[in-house]
VEXKE-237646 format. One record per residue (C-alpha): x, y, z negated. Coordinates in steps of 0.05 Angstrom, whole numbers, plus 5000, padded with zeros to 4 digits. Layout:
<pts>
<xx: X	yy: Y	zz: Z>
...
</pts>
This chain:
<pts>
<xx: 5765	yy: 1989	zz: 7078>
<xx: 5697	yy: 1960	zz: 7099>
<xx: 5661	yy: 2018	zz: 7056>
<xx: 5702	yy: 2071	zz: 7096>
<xx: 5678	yy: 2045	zz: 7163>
<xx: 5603	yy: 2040	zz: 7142>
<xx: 5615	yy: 2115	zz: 7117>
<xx: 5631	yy: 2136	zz: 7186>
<xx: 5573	yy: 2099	zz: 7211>
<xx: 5535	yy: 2131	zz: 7163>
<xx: 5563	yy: 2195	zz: 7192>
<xx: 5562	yy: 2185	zz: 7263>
<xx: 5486	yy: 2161	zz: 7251>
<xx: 5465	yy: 2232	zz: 7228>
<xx: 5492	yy: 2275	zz: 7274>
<xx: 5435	yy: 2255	zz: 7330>
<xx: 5381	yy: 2274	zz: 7281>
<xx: 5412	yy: 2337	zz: 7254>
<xx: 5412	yy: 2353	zz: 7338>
<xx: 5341	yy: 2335	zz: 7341>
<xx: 5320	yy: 2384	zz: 7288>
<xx: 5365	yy: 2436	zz: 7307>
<xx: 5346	yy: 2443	zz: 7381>
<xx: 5278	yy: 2465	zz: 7382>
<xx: 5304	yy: 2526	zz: 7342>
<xx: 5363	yy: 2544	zz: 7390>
<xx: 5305	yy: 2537	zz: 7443>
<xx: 5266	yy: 2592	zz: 7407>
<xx: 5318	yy: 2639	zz: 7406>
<xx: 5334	yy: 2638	zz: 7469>
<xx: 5274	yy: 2644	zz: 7500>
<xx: 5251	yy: 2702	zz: 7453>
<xx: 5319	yy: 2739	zz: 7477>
<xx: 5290	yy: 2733	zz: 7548>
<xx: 5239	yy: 2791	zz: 7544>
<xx: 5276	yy: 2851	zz: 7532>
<xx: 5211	yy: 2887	zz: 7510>
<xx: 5164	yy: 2839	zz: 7482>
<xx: 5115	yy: 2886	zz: 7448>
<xx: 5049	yy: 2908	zz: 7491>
<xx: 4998	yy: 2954	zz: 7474>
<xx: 4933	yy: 2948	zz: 7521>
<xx: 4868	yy: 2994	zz: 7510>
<xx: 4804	yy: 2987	zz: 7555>
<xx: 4788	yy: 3052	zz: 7542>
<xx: 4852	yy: 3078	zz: 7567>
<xx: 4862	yy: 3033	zz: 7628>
<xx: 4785	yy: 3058	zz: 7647>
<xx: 4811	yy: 3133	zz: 7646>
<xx: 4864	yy: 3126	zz: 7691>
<xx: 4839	yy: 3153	zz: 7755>
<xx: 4883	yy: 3136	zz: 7820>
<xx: 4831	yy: 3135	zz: 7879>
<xx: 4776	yy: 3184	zz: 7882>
<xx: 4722	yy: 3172	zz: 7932>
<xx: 4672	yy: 3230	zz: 7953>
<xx: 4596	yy: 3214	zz: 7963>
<xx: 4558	yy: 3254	zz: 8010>
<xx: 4552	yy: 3332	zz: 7996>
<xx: 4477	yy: 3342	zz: 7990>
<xx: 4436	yy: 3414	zz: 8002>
<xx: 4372	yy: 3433	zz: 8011>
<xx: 4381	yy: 3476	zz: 8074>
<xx: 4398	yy: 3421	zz: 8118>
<xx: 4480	yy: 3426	zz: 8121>
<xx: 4488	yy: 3496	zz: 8122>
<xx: 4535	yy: 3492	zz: 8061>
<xx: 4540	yy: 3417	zz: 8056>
<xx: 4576	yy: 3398	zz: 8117>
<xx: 4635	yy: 3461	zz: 8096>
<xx: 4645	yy: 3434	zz: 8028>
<xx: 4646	yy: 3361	zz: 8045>
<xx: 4699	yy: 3375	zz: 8095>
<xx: 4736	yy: 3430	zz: 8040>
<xx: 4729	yy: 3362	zz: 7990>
<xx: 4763	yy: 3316	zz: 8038>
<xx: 4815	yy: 3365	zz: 8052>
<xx: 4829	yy: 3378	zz: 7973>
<xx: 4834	yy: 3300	zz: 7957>
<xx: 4881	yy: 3289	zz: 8019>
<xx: 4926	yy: 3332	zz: 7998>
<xx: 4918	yy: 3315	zz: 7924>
<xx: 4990	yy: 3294	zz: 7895>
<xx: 4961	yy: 3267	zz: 7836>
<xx: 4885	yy: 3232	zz: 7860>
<xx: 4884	yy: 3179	zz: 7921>
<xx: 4827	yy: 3180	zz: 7973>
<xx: 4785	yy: 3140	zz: 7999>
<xx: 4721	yy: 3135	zz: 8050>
<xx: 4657	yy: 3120	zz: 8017>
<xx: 4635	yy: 3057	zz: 8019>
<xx: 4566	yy: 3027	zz: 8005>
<xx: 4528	yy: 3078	zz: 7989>
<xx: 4449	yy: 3091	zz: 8007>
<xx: 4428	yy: 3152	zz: 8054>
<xx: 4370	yy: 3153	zz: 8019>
<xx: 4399	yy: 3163	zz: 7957>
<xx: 4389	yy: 3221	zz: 7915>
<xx: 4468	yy: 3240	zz: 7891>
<xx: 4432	yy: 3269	zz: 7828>
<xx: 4402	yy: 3199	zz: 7808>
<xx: 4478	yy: 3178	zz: 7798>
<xx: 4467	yy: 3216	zz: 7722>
<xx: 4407	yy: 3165	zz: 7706>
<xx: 4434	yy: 3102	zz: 7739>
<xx: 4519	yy: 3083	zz: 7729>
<xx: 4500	yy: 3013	zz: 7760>
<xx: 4494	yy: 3040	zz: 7830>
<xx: 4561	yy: 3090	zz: 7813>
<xx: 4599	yy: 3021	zz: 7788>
<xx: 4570	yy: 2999	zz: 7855>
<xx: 4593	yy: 3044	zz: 7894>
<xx: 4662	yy: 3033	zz: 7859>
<xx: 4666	yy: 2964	zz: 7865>
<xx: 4653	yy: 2967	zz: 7943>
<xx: 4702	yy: 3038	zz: 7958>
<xx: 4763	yy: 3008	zz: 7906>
<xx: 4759	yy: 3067	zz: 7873>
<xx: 4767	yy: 3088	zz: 7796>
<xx: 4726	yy: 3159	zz: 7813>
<xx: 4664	yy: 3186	zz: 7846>
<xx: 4659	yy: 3250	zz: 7862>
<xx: 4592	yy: 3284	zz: 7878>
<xx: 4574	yy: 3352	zz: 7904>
<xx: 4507	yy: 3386	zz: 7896>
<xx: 4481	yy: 3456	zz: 7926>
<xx: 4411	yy: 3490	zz: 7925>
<xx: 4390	yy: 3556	zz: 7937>
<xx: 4330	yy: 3586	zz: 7906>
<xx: 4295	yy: 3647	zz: 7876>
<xx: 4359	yy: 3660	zz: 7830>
<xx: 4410	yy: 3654	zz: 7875>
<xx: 4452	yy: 3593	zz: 7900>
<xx: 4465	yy: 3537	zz: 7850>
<xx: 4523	yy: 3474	zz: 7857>
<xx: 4548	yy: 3432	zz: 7810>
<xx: 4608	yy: 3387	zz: 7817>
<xx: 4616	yy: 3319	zz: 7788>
<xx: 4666	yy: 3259	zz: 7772>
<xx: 4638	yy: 3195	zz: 7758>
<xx: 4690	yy: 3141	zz: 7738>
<xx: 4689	yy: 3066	zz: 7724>
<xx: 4685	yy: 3073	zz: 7651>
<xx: 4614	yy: 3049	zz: 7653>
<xx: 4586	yy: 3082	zz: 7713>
<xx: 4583	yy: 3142	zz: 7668>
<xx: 4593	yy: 3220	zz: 7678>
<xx: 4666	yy: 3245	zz: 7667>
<xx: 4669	yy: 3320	zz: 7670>
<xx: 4623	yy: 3374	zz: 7707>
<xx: 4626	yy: 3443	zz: 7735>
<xx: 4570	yy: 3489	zz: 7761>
<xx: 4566	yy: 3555	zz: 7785>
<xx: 4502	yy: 3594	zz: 7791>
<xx: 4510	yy: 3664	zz: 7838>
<xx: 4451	yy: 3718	zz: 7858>
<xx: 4502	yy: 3752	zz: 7902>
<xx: 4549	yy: 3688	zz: 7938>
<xx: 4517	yy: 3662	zz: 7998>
<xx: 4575	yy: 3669	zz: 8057>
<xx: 4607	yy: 3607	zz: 8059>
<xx: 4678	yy: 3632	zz: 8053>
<xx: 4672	yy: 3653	zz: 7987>
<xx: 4628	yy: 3587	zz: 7967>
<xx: 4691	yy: 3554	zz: 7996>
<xx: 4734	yy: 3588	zz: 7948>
<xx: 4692	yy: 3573	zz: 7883>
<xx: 4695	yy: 3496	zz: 7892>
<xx: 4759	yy: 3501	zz: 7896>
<xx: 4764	yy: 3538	zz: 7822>
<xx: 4710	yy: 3481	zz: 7799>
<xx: 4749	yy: 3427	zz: 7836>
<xx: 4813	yy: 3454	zz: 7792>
<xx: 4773	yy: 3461	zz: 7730>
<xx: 4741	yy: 3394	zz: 7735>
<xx: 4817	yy: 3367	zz: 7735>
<xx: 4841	yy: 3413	zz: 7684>
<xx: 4785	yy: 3367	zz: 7642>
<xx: 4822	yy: 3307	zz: 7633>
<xx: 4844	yy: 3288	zz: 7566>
<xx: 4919	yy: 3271	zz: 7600>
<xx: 4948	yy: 3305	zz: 7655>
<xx: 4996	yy: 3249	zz: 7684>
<xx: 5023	yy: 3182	zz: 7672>
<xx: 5080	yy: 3141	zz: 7675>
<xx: 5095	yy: 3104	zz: 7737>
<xx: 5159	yy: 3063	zz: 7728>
<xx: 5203	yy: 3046	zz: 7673>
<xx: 5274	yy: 3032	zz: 7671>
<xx: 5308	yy: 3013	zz: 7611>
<xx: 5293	yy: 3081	zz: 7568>
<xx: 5278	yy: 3123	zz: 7639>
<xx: 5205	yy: 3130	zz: 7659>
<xx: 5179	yy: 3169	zz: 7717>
<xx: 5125	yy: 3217	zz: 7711>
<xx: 5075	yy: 3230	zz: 7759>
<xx: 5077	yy: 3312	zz: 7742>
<xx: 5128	yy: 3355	zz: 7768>
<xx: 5148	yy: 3432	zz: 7779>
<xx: 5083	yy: 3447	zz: 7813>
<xx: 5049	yy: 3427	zz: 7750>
<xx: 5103	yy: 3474	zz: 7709>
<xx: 5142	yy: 3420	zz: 7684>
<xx: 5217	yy: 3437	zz: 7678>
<xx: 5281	yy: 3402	zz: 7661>
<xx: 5292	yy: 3400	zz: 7591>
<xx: 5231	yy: 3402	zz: 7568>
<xx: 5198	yy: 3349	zz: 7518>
<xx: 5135	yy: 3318	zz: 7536>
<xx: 5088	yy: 3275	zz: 7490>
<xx: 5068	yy: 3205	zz: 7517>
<xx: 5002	yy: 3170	zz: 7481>
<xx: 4957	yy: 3120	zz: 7499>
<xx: 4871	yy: 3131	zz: 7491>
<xx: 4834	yy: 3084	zz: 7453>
<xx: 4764	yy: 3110	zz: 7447>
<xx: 4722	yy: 3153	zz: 7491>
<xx: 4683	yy: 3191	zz: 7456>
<xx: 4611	yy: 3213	zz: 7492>
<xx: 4548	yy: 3260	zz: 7485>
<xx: 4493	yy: 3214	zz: 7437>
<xx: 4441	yy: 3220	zz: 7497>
<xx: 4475	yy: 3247	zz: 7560>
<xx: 4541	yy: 3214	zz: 7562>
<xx: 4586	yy: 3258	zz: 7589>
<xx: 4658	yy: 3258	zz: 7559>
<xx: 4660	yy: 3305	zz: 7498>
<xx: 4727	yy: 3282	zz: 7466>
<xx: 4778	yy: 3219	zz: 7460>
<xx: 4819	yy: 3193	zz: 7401>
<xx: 4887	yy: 3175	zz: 7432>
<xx: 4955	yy: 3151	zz: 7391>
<xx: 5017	yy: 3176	zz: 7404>
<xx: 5065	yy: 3128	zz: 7422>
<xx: 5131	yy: 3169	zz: 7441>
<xx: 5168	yy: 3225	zz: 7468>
<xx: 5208	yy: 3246	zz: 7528>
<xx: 5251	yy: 3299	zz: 7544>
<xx: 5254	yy: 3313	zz: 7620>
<xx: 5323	yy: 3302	zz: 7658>
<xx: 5300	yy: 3324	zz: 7735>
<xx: 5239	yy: 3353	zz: 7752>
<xx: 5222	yy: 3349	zz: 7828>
<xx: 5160	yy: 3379	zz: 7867>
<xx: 5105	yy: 3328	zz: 7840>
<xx: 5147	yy: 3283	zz: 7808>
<xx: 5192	yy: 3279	zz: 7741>
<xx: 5244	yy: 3234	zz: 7709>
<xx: 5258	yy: 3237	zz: 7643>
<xx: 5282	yy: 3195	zz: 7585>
<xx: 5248	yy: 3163	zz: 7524>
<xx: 5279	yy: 3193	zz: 7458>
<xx: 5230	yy: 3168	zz: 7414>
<xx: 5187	yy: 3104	zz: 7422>
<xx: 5140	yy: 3088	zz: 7362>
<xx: 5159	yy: 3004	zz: 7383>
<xx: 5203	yy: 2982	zz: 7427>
<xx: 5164	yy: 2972	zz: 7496>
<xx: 5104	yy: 3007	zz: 7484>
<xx: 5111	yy: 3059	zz: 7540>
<xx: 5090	yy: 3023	zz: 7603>
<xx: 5065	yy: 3033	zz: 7671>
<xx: 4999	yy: 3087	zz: 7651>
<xx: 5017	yy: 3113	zz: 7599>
<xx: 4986	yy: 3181	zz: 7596>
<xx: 5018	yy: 3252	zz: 7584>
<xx: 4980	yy: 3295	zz: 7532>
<xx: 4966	yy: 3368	zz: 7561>
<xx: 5010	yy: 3423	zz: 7543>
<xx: 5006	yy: 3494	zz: 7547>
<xx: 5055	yy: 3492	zz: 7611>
<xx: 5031	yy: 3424	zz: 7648>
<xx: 4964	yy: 3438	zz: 7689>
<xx: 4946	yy: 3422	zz: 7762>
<xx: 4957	yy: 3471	zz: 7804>
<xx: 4893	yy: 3520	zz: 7845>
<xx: 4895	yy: 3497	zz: 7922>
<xx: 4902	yy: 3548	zz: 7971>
<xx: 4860	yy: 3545	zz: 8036>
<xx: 4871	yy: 3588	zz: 8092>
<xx: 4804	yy: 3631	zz: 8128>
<xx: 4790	yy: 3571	zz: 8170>
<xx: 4773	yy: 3536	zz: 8101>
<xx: 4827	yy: 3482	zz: 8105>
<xx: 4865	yy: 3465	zz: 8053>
<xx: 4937	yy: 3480	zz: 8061>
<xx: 4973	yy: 3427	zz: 8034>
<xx: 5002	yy: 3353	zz: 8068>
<xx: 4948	yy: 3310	zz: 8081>
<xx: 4948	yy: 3234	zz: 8053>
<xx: 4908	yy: 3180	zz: 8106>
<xx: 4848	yy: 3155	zz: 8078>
<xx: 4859	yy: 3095	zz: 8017>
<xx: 4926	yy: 3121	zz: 8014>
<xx: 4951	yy: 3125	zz: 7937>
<xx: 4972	yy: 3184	zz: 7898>
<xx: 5046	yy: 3171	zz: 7892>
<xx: 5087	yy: 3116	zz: 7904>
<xx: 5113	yy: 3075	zz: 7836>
<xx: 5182	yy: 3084	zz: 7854>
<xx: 5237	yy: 3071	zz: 7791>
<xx: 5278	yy: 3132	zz: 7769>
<xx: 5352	yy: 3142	zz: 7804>
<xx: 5415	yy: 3146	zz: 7762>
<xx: 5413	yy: 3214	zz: 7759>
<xx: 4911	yy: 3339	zz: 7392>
<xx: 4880	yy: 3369	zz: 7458>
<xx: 4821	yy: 3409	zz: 7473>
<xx: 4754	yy: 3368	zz: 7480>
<xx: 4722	yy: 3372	zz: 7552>
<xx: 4661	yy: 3410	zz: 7543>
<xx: 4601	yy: 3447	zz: 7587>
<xx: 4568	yy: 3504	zz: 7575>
<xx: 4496	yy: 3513	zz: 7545>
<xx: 4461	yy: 3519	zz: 7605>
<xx: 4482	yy: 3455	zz: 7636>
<xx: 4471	yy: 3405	zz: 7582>
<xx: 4394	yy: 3439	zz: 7584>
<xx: 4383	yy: 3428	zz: 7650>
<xx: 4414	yy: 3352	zz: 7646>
<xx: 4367	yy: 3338	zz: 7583>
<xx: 4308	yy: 3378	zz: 7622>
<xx: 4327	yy: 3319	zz: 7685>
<xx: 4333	yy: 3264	zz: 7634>
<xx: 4265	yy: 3279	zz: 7602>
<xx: 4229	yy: 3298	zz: 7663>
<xx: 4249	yy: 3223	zz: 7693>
<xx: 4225	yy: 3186	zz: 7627>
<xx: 4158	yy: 3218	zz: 7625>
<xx: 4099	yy: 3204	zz: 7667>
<xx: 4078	yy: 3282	zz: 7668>
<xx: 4065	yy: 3342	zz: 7630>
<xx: 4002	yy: 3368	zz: 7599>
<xx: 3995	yy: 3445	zz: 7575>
<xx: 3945	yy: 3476	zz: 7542>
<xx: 3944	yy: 3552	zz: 7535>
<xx: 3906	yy: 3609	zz: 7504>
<xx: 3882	yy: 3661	zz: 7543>
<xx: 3865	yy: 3741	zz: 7535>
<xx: 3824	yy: 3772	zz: 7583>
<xx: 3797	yy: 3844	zz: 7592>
<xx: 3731	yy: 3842	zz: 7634>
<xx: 3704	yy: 3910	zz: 7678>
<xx: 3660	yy: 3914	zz: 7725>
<xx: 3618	yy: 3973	zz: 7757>
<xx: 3552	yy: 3954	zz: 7812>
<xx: 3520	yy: 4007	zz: 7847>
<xx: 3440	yy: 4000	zz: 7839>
<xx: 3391	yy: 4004	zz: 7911>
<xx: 3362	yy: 4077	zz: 7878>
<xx: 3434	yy: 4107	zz: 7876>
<xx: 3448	yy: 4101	zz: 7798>
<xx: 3514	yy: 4053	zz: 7773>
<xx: 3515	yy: 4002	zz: 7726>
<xx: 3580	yy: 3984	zz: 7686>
<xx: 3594	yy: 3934	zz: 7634>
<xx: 3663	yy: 3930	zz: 7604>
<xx: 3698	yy: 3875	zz: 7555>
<xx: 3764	yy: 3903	zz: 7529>
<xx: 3771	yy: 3825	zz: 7492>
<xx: 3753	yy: 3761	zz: 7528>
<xx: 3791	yy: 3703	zz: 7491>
<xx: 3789	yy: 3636	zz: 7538>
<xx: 3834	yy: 3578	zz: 7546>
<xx: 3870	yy: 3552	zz: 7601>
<xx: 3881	yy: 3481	zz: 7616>
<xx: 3938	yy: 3437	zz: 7665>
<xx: 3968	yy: 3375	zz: 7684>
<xx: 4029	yy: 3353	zz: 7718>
<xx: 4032	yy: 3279	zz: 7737>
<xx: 4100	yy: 3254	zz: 7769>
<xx: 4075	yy: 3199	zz: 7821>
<xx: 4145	yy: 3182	zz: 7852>
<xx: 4215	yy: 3204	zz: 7854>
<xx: 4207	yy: 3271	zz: 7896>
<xx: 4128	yy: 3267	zz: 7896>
<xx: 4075	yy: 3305	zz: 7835>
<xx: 4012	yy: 3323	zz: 7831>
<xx: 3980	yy: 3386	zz: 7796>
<xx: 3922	yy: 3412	zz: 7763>
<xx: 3894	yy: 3467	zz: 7728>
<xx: 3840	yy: 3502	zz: 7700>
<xx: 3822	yy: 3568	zz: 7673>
<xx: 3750	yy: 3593	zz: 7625>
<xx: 3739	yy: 3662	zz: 7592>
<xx: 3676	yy: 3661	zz: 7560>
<xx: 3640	yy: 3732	zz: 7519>
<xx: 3583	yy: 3767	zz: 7519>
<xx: 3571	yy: 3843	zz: 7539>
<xx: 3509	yy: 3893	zz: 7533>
<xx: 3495	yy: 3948	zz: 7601>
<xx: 3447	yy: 4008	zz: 7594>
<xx: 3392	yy: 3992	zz: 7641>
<xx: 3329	yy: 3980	zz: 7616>
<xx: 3303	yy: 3895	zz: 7612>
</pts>
């Protein structure tokens, strides 16, 4: 009897310390079980890409606003009524500035950022010259200050502004159409995501879109513009609804659970591009205007119901290299060889003529071109033929 009852003690003595070990385990589980989609997948590189706010820097020309002040106002007007790119006023930035320094210097672009709240700078450039009128279109984005994508046009025969008008808006397409995604997801829902691309971008219900996420950004050795990105592809959707600029669709295969979040980017397909703004023949954009630091889209949640590289043409990587060497160099000197042919006739005080001809005068020709300041040079040159030649006058 007395060995029964110190059994039960026995007994009744464990059962507190089997609760003690057992309850920091029950406390794991449950809180594990309280994030329904614990894996997350974060890339700098792909969180720098993702451009929501664009801000525009002054439109610069060298014929004092002839064709700056109608593109800077065609440039507001496109990122107003930009579905997919936010705008917002300029903030911080120098007068004195020259917009083409922005290639040699990302400090003052990530300045200019920093200051606006933007994830994009976009710069506008027009000259006209000898060979025509040349302008060049740029995005500049927080991924290190550095150069995006370009276009550039150079015309002998455009100089109206109405058709100028009408070619930025074919660069300002372009220069979109050179993004390595060409939307992202806004809101997730269980296995429903919303996609900031819709019919106008050709996207149809039914179709299947590819979601991935960018890890590296690849860039040019020496000028840094955007030549290619490695990206991972992290799952597929097929689209249920597909509305003016917006589409919801559901994930039917996810390489983790969770992965697709908020930004993740859709890869460009044959079908999905932006769209070409119209403007009417007052040069404004037709389209619904967005006020100033207004974002693209709002993140609302659904209802219940390998790419081509970004790449520029020959002639503008020359004339970036020709900038970036001119502004690491104090100057240029050239020496050249020189051919001359030499004739000369006098006419003498008793009415005869003397001649003397050189058919080959070699000589050399010497210059210098010293860069003082930004804007400011100084030049110098000089020329020498020297030869010999024989006339038929007597002494």
């Amino acid at each position: 009897m007395i060995f029964i009852l110190n059994l039960r003690r026995f007994i009744v003595a464990l059962i507190p310390v089997f609760l003690l070990f057992a309850e920091p385990g029950a406390a794991q589980s449950s809180a594990k079980n309280k994030t329904p989609f614990p894996v997350k997948y974060t890339s700098k590189a792909d969180q720098n890409i993702l451009l929501r706010t664009i801000t525009l820097a002054p439109v610069y020309d060298n014929l004092n606003g002839i064709y700056a002040k109608p593109v800077q106002k065609l440039l507001v007007d496109l990122l107003q009524t930009d579905k997919a790119w936010g705008f917002a006023e300029i903030v911080g930035h120098d007068q004195n500035k020259f917009i083409e320094n922005y290639d040699l210097y990302p400090d003052d672009v990530l300045d200019v950022l920093s200051k606006t709240n933007a994830q994009g700078l976009l710069t506008a450039f027009i000259t006209k010259g000898p060979r025509g009128l040349n302008a060049k279109l740029k995005l500049f984005t927080h991924d290190q200050g550095l150069l995006l994508a370009e276009e550039s046009i150079e015309d002998t025969a455009t100089f109206e502004i109405s058709k100028l008008r009408q070619q930025f808006v074919q660069m300002y397409q372009s220069l979109k159409n050179k993004l390595p995604y060409r939307g992202y997801v806004l809101s997730r829902r269980g296995l429903d995501v919303t996609i900031s691309l819709g019919a106008i971008n050709g996207v149809k219900a039914g179709q299947e879109l590819t979601l991935a996420q960018i890890i590296k950004l690849n860039r040019h050795p020496k000028l840094k513009f955007l030549v290619g990105v490695e990206k991972e592809i992290i799952a597929k959707v097929i689209v249920k609804k597909a509305d003016t600029y917006l589409s919801f669709a559901q994930i039917t295969f996810e390489k983790e659970t969770g992965v697709v979040d908020i930004g993740a980017k859709v890869l460009p397909t044959d079908f999905i591009s932006y769209p070409l703004p119209e403007i009417n023949k007052e040069g404004e954009v037709v389209g619904e205007k967005k006020t100033a630091n207004s974002a693209p889209v709002n993140e609302s949640k659904p209802t219940e119901e390998s790419q081509p590289s970004p790449a520029e043409d020959q002639q503008t990587v020359a004339n970036r290299e020709e900038l970036l060497d001119r502004h690491n160099s104090l100057g240029i000197f050239t020496a050249q060889g020189v051919i001359t042919q030499y004739s000369e006739t006098n006419s003498m005080i008793n009415g005869t003529e003397a001649s003397s001809t050189q058919s080959f005068a070699p000589g050399v020709n010497l210059g210098v071109l010293m860069y003082i300041q930004n804007g400011f040079f100084g030049e110098a040159s000089y020329q020498t033929s020297s030869f010999s030649i024989s006339n038929d006058l007597a002494g």
